[in-house]
N, C-alpha and C positions, 0 to 999 in steps of 0.2 A: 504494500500500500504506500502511493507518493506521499509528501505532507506537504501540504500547500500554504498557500500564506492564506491568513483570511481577511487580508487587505486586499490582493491584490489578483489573488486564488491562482498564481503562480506556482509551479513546482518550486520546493526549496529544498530539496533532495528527492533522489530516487533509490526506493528500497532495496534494489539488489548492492546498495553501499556497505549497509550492515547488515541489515535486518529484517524485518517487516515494519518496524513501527518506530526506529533509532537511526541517529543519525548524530555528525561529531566528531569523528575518528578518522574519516575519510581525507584525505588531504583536498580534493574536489570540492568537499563542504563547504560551507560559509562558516567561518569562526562564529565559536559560540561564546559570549565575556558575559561577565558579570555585572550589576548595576543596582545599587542595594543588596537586597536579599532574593532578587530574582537574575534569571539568567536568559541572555535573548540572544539573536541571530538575527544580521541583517538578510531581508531579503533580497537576493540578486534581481528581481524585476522591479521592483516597486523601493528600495534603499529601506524600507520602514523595518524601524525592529519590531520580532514576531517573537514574543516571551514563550521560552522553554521547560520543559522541565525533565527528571531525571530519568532516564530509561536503562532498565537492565539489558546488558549486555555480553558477549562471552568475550569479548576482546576487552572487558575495559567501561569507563562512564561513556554512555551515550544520552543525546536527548534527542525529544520528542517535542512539536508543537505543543503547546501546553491550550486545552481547550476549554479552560475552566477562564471567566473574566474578567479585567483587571484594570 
């Protein structure tokens, strides 16, 4: 499954990077940084940051769109 922005409902990675549902590890990726207590990723279509959150992984921290609202 992609995860898309939901600004700009761009792909912001594609699942065969990690996962199905994680993304962050991939050098392709869009750096994921931190900004308070939450963690975001600029979108490559639209520049908006799209808040992350934590996804299990076997390689390591990955994240996920975070689809909760903020």
């Amino acid at each position: 499954m992609n995860q898309h922005c939901p600004h700009c409902n761009e792909i912001i990675f594609h699942a065969q990077h990690l996962d199905e549902h994680a993304f962050g590890s991939d050098l392709s990726d869009p750096r994921v940084y931190q900004s308070g207590v939450d963690w975001y990723a600029d979108c490559p279509g639209c520049n908006q940051p799209v808040r992350m959150e934590a996804a299990p992984s076997e390689t390591g921290l990955a994240y996920r769109v975070a689809h909760t609202g903020k």
